[in-house]
C-alpha positions as CSV (number, residue, x, y, z in Angstrom):
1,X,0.0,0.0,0.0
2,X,3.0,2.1,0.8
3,X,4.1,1.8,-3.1
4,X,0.8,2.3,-4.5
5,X,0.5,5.7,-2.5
6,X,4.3,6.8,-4.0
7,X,3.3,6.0,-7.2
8,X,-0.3,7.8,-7.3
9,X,0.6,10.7,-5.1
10,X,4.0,11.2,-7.6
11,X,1.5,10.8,-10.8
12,X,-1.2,12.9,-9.6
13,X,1.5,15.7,-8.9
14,X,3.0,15.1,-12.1
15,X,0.0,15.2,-14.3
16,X,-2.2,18.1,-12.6
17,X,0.9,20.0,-13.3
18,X,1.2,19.2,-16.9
19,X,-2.8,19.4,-17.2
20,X,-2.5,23.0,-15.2
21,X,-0.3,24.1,-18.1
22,X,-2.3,22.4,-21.0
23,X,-5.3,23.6,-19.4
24,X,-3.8,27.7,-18.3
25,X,-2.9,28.3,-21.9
26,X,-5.5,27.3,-23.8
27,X,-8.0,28.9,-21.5
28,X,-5.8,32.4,-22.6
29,X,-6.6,31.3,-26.3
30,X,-9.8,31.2,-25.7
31,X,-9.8,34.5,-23.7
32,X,-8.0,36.4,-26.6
33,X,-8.3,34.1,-29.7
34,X,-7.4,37.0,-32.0
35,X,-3.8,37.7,-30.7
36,X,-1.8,36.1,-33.0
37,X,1.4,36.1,-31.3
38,X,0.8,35.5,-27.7
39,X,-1.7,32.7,-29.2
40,X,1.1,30.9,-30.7
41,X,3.1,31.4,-27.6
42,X,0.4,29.8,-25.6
43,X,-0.4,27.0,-28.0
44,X,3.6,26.1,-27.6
45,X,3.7,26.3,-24.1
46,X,0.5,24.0,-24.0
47,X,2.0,21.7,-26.2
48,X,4.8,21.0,-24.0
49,X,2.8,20.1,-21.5
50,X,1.4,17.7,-23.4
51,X,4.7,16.3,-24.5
52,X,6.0,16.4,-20.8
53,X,2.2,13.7,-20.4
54,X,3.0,12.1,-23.3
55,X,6.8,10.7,-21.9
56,X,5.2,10.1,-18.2
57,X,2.7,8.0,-19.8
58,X,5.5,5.9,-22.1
59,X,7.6,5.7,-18.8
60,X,4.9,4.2,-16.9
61,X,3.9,1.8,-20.1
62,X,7.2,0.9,-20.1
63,X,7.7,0.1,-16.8
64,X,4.9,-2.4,-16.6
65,X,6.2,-3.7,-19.8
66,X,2.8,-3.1,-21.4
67,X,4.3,-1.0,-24.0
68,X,6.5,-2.6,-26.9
69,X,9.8,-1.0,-27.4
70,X,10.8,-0.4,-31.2
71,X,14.2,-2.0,-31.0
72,X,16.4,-0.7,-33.9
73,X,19.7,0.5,-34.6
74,X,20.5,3.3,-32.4
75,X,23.5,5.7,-33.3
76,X,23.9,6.9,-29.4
77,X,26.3,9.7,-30.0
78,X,23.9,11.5,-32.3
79,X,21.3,11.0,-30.0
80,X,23.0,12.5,-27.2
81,X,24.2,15.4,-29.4
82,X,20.7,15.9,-30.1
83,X,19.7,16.4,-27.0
84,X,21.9,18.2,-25.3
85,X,20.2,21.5,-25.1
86,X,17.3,19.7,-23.6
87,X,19.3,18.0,-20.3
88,X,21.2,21.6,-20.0
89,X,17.8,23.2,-19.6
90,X,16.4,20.6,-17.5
91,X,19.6,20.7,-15.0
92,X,19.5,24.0,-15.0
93,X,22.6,26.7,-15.0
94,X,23.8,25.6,-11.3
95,X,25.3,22.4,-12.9
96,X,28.2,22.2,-15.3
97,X,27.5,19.7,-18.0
98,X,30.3,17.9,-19.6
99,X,29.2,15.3,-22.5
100,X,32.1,13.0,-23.3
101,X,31.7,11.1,-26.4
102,X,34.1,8.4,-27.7
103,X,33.8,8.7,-31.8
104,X,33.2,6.2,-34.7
105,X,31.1,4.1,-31.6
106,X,28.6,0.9,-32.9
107,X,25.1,1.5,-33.5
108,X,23.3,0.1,-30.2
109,X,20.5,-2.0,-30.4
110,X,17.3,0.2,-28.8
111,X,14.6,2.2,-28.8
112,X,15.7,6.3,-29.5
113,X,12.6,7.6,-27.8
114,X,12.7,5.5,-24.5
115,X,16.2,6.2,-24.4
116,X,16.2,9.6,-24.6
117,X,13.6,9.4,-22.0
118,X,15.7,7.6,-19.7
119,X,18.9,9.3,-20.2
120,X,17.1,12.5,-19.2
121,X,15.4,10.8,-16.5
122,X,19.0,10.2,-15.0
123,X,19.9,13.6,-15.8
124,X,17.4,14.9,-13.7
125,X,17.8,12.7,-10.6
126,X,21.5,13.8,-11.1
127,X,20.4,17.2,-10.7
128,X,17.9,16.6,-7.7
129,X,21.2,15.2,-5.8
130,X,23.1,18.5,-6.5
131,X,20.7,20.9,-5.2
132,X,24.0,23.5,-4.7
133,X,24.9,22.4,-8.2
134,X,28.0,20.4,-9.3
135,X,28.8,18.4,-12.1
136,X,27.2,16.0,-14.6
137,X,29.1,14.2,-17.2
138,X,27.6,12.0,-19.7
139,X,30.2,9.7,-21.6
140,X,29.9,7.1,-24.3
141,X,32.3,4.2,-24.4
142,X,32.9,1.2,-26.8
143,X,33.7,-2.0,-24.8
144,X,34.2,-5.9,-25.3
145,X,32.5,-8.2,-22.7
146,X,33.6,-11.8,-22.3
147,X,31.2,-14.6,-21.7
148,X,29.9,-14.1,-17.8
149,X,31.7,-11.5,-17.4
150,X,28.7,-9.7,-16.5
151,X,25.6,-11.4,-15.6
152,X,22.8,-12.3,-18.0
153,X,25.0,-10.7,-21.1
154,X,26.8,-12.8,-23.5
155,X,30.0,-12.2,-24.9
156,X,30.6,-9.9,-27.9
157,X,30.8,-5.9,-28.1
158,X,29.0,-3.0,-26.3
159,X,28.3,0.4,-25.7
160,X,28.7,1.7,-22.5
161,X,26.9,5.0,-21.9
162,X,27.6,6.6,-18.3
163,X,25.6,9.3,-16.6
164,X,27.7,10.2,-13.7
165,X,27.4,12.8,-11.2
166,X,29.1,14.6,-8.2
167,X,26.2,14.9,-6.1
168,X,25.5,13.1,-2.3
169,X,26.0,9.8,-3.6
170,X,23.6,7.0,-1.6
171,X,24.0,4.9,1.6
172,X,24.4,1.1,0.7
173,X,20.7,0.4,2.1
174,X,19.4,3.4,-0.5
175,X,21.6,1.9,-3.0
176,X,20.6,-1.8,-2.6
177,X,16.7,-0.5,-3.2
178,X,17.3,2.3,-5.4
179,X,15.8,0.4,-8.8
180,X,13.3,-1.3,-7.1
181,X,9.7,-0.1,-8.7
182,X,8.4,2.9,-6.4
183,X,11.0,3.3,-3.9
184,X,12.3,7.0,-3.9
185,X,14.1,9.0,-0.9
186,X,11.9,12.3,-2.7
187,X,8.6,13.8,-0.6
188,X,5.5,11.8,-1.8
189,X,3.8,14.1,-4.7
190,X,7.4,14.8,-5.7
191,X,8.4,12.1,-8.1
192,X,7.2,8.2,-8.2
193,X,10.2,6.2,-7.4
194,X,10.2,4.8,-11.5
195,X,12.9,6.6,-13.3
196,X,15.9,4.0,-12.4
197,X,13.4,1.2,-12.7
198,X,11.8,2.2,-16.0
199,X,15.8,2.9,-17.3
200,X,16.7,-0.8,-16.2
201,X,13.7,-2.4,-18.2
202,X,14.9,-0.3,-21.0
203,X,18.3,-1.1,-20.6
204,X,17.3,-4.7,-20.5
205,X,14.4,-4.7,-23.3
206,X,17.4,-3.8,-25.2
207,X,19.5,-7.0,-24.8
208,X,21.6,-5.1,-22.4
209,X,21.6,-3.7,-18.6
210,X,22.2,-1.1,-16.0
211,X,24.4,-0.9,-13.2
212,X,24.6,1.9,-10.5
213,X,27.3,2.8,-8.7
214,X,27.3,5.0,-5.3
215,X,28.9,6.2,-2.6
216,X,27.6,8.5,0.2
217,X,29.8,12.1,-0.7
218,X,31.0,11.0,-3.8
219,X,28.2,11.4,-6.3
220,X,26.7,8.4,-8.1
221,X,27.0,6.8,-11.5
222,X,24.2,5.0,-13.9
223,X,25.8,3.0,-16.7
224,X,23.8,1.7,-19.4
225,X,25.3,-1.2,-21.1
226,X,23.9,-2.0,-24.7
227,X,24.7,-4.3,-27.3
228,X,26.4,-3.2,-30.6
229,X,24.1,-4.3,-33.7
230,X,24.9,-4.1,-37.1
231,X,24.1,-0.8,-39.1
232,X,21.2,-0.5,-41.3
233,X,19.1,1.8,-43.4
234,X,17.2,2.4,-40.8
235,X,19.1,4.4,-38.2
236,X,17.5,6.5,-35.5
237,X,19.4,9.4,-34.1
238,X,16.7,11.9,-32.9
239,X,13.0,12.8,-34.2
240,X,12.8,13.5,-37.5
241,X,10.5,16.3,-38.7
242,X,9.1,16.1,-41.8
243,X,7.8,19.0,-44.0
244,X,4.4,19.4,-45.7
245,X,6.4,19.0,-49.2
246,X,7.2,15.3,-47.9
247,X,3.1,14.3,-48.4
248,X,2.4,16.0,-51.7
249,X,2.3,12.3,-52.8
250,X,-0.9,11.4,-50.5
251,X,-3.1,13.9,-51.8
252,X,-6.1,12.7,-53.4
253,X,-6.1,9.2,-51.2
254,X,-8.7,7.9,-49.5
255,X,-8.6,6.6,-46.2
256,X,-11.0,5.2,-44.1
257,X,-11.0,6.3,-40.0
258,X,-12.5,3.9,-38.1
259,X,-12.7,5.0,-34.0
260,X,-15.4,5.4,-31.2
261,X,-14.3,8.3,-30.3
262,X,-15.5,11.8,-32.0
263,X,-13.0,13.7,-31.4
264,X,-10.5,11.9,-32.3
265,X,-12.5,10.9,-35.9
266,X,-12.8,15.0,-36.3
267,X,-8.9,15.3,-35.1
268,X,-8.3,12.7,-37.5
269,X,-10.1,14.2,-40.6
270,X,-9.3,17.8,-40.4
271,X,-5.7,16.8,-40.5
272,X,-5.4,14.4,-43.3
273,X,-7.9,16.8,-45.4
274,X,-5.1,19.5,-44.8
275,X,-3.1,17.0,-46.9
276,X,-6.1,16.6,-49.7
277,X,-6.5,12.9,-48.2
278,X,-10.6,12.2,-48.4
279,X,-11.7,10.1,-45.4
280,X,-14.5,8.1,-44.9
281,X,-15.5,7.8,-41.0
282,X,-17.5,4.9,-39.3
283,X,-17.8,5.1,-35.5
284,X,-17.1,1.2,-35.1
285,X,-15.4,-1.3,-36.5
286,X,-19.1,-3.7,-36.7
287,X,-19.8,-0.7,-39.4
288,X,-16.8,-0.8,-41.2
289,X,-17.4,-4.3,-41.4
290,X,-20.9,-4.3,-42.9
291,X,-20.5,-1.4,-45.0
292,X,-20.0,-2.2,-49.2
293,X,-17.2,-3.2,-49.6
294,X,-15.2,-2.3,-46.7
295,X,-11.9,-2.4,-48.4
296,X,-12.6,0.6,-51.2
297,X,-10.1,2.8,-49.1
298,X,-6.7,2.9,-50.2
299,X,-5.4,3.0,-46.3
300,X,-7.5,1.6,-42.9
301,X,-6.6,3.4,-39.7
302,X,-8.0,2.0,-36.8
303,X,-8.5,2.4,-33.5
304,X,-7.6,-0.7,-31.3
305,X,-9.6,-0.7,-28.1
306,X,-13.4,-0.4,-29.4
307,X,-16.8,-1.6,-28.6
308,X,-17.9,-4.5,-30.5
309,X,-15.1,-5.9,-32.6
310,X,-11.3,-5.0,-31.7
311,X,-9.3,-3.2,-34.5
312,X,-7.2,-6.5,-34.4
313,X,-10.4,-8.7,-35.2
314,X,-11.3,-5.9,-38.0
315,X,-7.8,-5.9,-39.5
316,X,-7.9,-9.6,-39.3
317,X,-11.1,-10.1,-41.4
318,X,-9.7,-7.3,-43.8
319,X,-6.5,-8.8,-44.2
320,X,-8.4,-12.3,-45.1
321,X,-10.7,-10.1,-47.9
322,X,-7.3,-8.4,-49.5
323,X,-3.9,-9.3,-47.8
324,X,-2.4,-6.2,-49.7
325,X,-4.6,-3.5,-48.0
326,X,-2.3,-1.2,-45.9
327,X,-3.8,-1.0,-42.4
328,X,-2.9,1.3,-39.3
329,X,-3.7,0.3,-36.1
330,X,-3.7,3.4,-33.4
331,X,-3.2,2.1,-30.0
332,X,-2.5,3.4,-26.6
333,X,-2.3,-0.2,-25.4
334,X,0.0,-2.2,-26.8
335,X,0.0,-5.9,-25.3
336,X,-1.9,-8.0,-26.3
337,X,-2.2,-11.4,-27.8
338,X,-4.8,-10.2,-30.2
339,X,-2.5,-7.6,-31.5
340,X,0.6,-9.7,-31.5
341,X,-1.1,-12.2,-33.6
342,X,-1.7,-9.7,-36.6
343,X,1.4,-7.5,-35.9
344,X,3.5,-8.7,-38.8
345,X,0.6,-7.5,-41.4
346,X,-0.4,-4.3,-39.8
347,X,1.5,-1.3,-38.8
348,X,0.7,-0.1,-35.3
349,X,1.3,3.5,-34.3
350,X,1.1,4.6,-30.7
351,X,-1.4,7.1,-29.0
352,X,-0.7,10.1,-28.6
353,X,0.7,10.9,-31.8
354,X,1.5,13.8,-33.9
355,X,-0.4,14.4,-37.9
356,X,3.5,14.3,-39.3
357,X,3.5,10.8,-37.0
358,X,0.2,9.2,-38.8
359,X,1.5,10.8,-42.5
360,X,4.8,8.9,-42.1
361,X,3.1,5.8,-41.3
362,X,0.5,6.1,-44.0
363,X,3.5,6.6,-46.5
364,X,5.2,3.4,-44.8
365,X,2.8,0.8,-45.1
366,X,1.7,2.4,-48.8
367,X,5.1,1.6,-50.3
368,X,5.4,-2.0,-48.2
């Protein structure tokens, strides 16, 4: 009961804060909807919040293991290079951040976004421990393990990424519970005790694993150890934005949204149309089903988790009617059997997503 009261008192601090920023801004855009410029301020600063929501809910998904990480080839110096504006800004100017990259490293085997999250998720513990400021180094390191040399990991080469800092460091009885789910040494409505946990599951997710290092007075060190992988086309470095020029192709489709939810068929709609895509909507996927035919569109995006029949079960009986269709499945959920046993024919992209997300994954599965 103890844990369940860290972890609900640290979400519900965490998320009326980001809703009290969603929420604060756009009630000014509704207050003064005709001030261009401070409504463009407010709709950024509303969309952080919404980003800062967006990575608590992937860190709790992931945690529980109820999210699916996208394992690919991860370049992790370019990663860190692109983010290292946004872990000077979260540490703030009282700590001296020193990045410390070995060159011409191995892609790494993981997921960029998770990654990022957890690398900033240290960042900002590292911070907490130096509320007088200090130091924080984050280092990259190519090494070669050799069989049981470190437990659970076979032989073969690695990256070592370090996040190291000269903060209190932790007694050995904080250390030795320190990446157990919940536990955290904060005030309750100050954090939820999953940041080391949630970077361990990544870490391990990952074919790799974590080790922390302590001592009381002499700062404390997080090392991520991941496996190299072979480099392929597909290397993932940092978000990629696309421009408008990129979906020129798409205009004219037609794509049928199939979801329960209104607002997110009107969401859905007014965004493609920007794109000239023509949508067809149907509020369930028992509609979609019985309408004639249901595979006219040119792309099926669907929603997962609906009354009646899943979007599994309707990608299923349209993948029986025309195994070439291209269908999108839009989950916020992503385990489960259902899904898994489909996953190879249908491309699944995760709620909440941006419109550039769902246009790069209606261009993927239309040229598979």
């Amino acid at each position: 009961m103890d844990a369940i009261g860290q972890l609900t008192g640290g979400i519900a601090h965490d998320f009326n804060n980001l809703l009290q920023a969603v929420g604060g801004n756009l009630e000014l855009i509704r207050s003064q909807p005709a001030n261009g410029e401070r409504v463009a301020r407010w709709a950024e600063r509303a969309s952080e919040g919404l980003a800062r929501g967006i990575k608590l809910t992937s860190q709790l998904l992931t945690f529980s293991r109820t999210q699916r990480l996208e394992l690919r080839p991860v370049e992790l110096n370019g990663l860190i290079a692109g983010m290292q504006e946004l872990i000077a800004s979260s540490v703030g100017a009282k700590v001296a951040l020193q990045i410390e990259l070995q060159p011409d490293l191995c892609p790494v085997t993981g997921d960029a976004t998770q990654l990022e999250l957890a690398i900033l998720n240290m960042a900002i513990n590292a911070r907490d421990a130096m509320p007088s400021g200090g130091k924080l180094t984050i280092a990259t390191r190519a090494i070669t393990l050799t069989q049981d040399e470190i437990t659970g990991l076979p032989s073969g080469d690695y990256v070592e990424l370090s996040v190291a800092d000269t903060g209190s460091g932790m007694p050995p009885e904080v250390l030795a519970r320190a990446m157990d789910p919940f536990f955290t040494t904060k005030q309750i409505g100050s954090g939820t005790g999953l940041g080391l946990s949630m970077a361990f599951g990544v870490a391990t997710q990952s074919g790799g694993t974590l080790q922390l290092r302590s001592k009381v007075g002499e700062g404390t060190r997080v090392i991520f150890i991941l496996p190299c992988t072979l480099a392929g086309e597909d290397i993932s470095s940092s978000d990629q934005a696309a421009g408008s020029s990129l979906y020129d192709e798409l205009a004219g489709l037609h794509v049928a949204v199939v979801d329960d939810d209104e607002r997110i068929r009107d969401f859905l709609t007014e965004s493609l149309g920007q794109y000239g895509i023509e949508c067809t909507v149907f509020d369930s996927g028992d509609r979609f089903v019985a309408s004639t035919p249901p595979t006219k569109a040119d792309v099926v995006v669907l929603d997962y988790a609906m009354p009646g029949l899943s979007g599994a079960e309707v990608a299923r009986h349209l993948k029986q009617a025309d195994p070439d269709l291209p269908v999108i499945i839009m989950t916020g959920y992503a385990d489960s059997a259902a899904l898994d046993a489909i996953l190879g024919e249908v491309h699944v992209i995760r709620k909440p997503f941006r419109v550039d997300d769902l246009l790069a994954a209606i261009m993927h599965v239309r040229k598979e």
